[in-house]
C-alpha positions as CSV (number, residue, x, y, z in Angstrom):
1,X,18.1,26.7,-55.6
2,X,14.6,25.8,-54.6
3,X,15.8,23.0,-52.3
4,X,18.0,26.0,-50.4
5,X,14.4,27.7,-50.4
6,X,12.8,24.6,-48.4
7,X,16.0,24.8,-46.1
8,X,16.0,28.4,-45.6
9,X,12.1,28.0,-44.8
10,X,12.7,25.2,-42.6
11,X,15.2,27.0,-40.7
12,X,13.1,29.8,-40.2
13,X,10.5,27.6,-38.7
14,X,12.9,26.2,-36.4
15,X,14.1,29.6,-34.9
16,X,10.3,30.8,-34.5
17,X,9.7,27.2,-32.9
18,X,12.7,27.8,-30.3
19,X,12.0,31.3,-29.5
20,X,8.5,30.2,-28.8
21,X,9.4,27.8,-26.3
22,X,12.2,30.1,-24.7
23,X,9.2,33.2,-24.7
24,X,5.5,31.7,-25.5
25,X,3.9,34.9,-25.2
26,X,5.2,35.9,-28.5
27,X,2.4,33.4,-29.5
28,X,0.3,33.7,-26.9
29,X,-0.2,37.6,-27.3
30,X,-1.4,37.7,-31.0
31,X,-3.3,35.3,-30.6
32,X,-5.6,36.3,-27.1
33,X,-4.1,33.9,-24.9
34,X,-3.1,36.0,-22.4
35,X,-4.6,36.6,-18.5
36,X,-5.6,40.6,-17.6
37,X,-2.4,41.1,-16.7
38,X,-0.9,40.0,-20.3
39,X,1.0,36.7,-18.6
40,X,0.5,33.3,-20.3
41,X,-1.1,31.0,-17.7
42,X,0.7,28.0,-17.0
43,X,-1.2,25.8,-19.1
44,X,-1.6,27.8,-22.0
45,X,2.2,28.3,-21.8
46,X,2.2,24.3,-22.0
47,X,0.1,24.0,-24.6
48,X,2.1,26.7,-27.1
49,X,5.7,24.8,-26.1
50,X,4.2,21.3,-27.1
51,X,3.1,23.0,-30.7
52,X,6.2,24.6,-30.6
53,X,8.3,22.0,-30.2
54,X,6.2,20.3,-33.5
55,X,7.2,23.2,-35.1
56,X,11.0,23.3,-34.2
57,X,11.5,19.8,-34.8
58,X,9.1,19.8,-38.4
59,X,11.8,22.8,-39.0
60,X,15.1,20.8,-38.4
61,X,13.7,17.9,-40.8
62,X,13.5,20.7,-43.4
63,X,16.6,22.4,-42.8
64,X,18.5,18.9,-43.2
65,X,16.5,17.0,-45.4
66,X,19.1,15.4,-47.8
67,X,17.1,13.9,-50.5
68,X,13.9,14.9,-52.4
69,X,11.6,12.5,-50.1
70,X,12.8,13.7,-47.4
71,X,12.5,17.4,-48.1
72,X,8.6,16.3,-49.4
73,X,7.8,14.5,-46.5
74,X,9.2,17.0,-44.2
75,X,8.1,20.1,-46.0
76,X,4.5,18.3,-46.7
77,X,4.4,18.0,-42.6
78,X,5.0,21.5,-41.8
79,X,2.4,22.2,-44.5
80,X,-0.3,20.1,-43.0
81,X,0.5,21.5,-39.7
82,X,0.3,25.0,-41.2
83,X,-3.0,24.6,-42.1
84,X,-4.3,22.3,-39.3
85,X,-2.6,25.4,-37.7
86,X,-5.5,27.9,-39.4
87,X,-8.6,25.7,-38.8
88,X,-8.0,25.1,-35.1
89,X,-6.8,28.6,-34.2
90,X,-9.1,30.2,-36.4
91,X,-12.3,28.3,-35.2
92,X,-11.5,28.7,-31.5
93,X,-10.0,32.0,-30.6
94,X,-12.4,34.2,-29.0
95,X,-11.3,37.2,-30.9
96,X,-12.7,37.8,-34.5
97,X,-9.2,40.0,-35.4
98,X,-7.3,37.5,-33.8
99,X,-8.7,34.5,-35.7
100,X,-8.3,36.6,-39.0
101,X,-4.2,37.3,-38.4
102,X,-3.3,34.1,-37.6
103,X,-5.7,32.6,-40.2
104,X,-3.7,34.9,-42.8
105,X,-0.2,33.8,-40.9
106,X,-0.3,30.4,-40.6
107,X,-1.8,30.0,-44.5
108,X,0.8,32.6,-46.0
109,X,3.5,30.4,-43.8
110,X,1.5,27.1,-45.2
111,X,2.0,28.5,-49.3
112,X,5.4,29.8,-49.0
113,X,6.1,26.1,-48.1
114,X,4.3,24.9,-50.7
115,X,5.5,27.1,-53.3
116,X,9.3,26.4,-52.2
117,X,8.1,22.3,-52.3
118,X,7.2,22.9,-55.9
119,X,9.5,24.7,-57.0
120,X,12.3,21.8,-55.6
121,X,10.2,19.7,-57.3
122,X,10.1,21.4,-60.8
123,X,14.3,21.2,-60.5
C-alpha cells in the first residue's frame, strides 16, 4: 500500500510539473513573479519550465519506480528538491507572504514524500 502512496505522490507531482510548463503563471503568481500587468516575463517563464521539467520528470521516476531503490532514490530526489525548493524560494522572494506559502508548500509537499518513503519502507 505505501508503495501505491509514493506512486500516487509521484504522479501528482508529474501533472503539477506538466501543467506548469503548459501555464507557468500558476507558479509564477503565488509566488510574485509576475510584471504589473500579472504576465510572466519571458525569462521568468524560462526559469519556472526548467524547474518544472525537474519536477515532471522527478515525478515519472516515482510513479514507475519498480523496486524499493528505485522508489528511494526517486522519492529521496523529489524530497531534496522539495526542500532545496523552500530555502531558495523562501530566501529570495521579495514578498514576506509569499516566501511563507511556498515555504509551508514546498515543505508539506517535501514530508508527505517522506512520510509515503517510510512508510514503503516499514512494508
Amino acid at each position: 500500500m505505501s508503495a501505491t502512496l509514493t506512486r500516487v505522490l509521484g504522479a501528482a507531482t508529474a501533472a503539477y510539473g506538466l501543467a506548469i510548463t503548459a501555464k507557468p503563471a500558476l507558479l509564477a503568481r503565488p509566488c510574485g513573479l509576475v510584471d504589473e500587468k500579472g504576465e510572466v516575463p519571458g525569462p521568468t517563464a524560462l526559469l519556472i519550465r526548467a524547474v518544472s521539467a525537474r519536477d515532471t520528470a522527478i515525478g515519472a521516476a516515482m510513479a514507475a519506480a519498480g523496486d524499493r531503490g528505485a522508489r528511494r532514490l526517486a522519492t529521496g530526489s523529489r524530497i531534496v528538491s522539495d526542500l532545496s525548493d523552500a530555502v531558495v524560494f523562501g530566501t529570495m522572494l521579495e514578498e514576506s507572504d509569499k516566501r511563507r506559502k511556498v515555504i509551508a508548500f514546498a515543505v508539506t509537499w517535501g514530508a508527505l514524500c517522506a512520510a509515503a518513503l517510510y512508510a514503503s519502507e516499514r512494508d
